[in-house]
C-alpha positions as MATLAB code, in Angstrom:
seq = 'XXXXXXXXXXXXXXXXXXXXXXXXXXXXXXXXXXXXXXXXXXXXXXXXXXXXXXXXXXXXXXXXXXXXXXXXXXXXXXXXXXXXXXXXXXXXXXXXXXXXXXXXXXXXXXXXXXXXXXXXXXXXXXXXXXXXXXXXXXXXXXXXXXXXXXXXXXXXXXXXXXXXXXXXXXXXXXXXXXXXXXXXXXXXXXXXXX';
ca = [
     -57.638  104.696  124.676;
     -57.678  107.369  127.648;
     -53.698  108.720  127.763;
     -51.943  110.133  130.526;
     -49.002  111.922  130.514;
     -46.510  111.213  133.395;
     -43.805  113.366  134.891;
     -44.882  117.033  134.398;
     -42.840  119.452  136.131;
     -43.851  122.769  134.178;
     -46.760  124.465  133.405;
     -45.792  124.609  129.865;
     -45.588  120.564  129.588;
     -49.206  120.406  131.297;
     -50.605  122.880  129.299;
     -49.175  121.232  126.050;
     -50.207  117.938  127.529;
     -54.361  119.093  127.732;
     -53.966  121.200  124.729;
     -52.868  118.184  122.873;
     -55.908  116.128  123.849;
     -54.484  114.484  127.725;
     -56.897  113.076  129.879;
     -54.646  112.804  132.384;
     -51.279  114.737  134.068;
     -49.014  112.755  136.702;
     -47.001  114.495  139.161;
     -44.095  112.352  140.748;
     -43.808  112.700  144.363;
     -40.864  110.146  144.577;
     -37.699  112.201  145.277;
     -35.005  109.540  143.861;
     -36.694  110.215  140.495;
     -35.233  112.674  137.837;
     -38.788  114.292  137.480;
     -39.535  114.225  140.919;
     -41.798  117.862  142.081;
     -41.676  119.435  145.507;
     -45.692  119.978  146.649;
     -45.104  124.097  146.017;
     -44.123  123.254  142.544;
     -46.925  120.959  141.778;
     -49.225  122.910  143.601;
     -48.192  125.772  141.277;
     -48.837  123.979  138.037;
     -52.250  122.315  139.162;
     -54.045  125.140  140.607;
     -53.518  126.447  136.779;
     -54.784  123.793  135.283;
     -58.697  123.935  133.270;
     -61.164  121.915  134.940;
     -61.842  118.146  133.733;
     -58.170  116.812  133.916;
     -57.120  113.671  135.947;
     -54.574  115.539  137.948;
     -52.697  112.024  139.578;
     -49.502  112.014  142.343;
     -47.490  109.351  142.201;
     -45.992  107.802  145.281;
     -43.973  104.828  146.196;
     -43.647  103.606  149.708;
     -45.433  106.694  151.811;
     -47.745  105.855  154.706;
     -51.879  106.989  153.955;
     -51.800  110.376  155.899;
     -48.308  111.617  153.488;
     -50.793  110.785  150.524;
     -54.134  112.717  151.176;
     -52.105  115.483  152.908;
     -50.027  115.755  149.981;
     -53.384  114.917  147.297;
     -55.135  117.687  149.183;
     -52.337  120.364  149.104;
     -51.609  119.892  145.634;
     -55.021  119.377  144.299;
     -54.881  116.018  143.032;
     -58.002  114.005  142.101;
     -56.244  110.331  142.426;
     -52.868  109.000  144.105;
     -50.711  106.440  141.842;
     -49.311  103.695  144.310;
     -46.435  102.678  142.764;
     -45.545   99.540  146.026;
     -47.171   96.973  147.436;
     -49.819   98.757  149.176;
     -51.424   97.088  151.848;
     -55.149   96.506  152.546;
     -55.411   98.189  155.504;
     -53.322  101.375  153.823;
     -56.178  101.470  150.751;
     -59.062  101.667  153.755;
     -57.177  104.395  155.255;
     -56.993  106.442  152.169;
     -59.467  108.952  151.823;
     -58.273  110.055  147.947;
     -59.035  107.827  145.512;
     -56.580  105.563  144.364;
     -55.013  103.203  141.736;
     -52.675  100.508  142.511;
     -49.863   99.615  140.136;
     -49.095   96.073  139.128;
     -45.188   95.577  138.265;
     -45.199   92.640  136.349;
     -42.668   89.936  136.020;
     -44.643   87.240  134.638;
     -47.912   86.813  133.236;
     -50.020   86.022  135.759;
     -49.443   89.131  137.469;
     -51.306   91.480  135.148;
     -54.383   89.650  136.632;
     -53.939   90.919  140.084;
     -56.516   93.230  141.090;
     -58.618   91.915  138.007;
     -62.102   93.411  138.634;
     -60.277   97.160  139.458;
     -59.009   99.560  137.436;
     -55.375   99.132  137.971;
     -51.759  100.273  135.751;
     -49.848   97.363  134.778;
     -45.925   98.621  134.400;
     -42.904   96.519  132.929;
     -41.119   95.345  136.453;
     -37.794   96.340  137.280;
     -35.958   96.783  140.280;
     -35.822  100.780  140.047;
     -39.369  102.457  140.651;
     -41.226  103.594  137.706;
     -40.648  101.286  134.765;
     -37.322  103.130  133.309;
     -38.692  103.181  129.866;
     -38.611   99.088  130.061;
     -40.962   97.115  128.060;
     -43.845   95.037  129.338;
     -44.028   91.913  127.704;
     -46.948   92.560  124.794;
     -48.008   88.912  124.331;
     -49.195   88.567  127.999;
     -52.233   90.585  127.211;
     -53.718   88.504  124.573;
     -57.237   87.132  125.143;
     -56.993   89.111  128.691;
     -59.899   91.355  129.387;
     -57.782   94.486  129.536;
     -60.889   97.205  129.961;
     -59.897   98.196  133.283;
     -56.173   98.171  132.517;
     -53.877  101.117  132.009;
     -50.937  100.364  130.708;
     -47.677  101.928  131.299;
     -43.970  100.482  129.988;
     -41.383  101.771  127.363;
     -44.429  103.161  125.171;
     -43.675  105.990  122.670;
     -45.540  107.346  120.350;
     -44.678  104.767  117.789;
     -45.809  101.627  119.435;
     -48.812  102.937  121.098;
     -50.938  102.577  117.859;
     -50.580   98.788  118.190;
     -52.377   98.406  121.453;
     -55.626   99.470  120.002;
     -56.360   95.789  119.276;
     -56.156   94.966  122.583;
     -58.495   96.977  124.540;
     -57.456   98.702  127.061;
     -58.418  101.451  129.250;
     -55.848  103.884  128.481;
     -52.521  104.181  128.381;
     -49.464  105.830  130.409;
     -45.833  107.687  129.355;
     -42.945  109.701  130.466;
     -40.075  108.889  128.973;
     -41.382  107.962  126.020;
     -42.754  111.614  124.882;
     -39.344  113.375  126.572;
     -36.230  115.599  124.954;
     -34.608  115.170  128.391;
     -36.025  114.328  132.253;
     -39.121  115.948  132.553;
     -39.135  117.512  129.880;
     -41.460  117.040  126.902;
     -41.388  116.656  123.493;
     -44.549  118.804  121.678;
     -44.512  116.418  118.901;
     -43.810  113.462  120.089;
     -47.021  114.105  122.941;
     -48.933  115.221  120.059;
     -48.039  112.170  118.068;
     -48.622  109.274  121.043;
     -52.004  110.960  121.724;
     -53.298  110.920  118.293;
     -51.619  107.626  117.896;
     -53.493  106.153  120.910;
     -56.850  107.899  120.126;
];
């Protein structure tokens, strides 16, 4: 499974992220969240960065122009849309894109079924707040094109392997505090996933 390591707001953590074997960093451009980054400070870390790293900006409710301005100023290679975005707001973007699924029930991990698309435990905050996604929803689900995302540590990320999917996605799960990373505890939920 692919991994991608959410929440970076140092150079150090993204460096120890792709050292450690990350295909992908995510920047949160969400200021209510404890590891939100300003565009200079992302802009800082990415332009840094080696070459052949996902480099993805999270947002939650911003209109198209806010997310290829701020894609384009910072560097990154794919926006996270972390709301309902509409339709007409995916033709708009110019930056390529993944939408998030927040799922309360079952049936919604098969929205957006023939995309590549991050299924995240729902709750009422944005970004899942370490919370769980329900495990059994997945079986017998063609999960290929699914990233998933939800209270994973490196612990319990070895026992997704069964299921297939894409890749997987933490934050909180690989932290000593907000935003800040734990070297062996990326190192571990890498190698774990892998």
């Amino acid at each position: 499974m692919r991994t991608k390591i959410c929440g970076i707001t140092s150079l150090e953590d993204a460096m120890m992220a792709i050292e450690l074997g990350a295909d992908a960093l995510g920047f949160v451009f969400y200021p209510p969240s404890p590891r939100f980054v300003t565009i200079d400070q992302a802009k800082t870390i990415i332009e840094q960065l080696p070459p052949f790293v996902e480099k993805v900006a999270l947002f939650v409710n911003e209109d198209a122009s806010t997310i290829d301005q701020t894609c384009q100023a910072v560097g990154a290679t794919l926006a996270q849309l972390h709301f309902e975005a509409s339709t007409e707001l995916c033709e708009t973007l110019q930056t390529p894109y993944i939408k998030v699924i927040r799922a309360k029930k079952a049936e919604d991990i098969l929205n957006f079924k023939d995309e590549y698309r991050l299924v995240d435990a729902y709750c009422e905050a944005y970004g899942g707040a370490g919370k769980r996604i329900n495990i059994e929803w997945f079986k017998d689900v063609d999960c290929s094109k699914i990233i998933l995302a939800g209270g994973l540590d490196d612990k319990n990320v070895s026992f997704l392997k069964e299921y297939g999917f894409y890749g997987v996605d933490v934050s909180s799960g690989v932290e000593i505090s907000h935003g800040k990373k734990d070297r062996v505890k990326v190192q571990e939920f890498i190698q774990n996933a892998q």
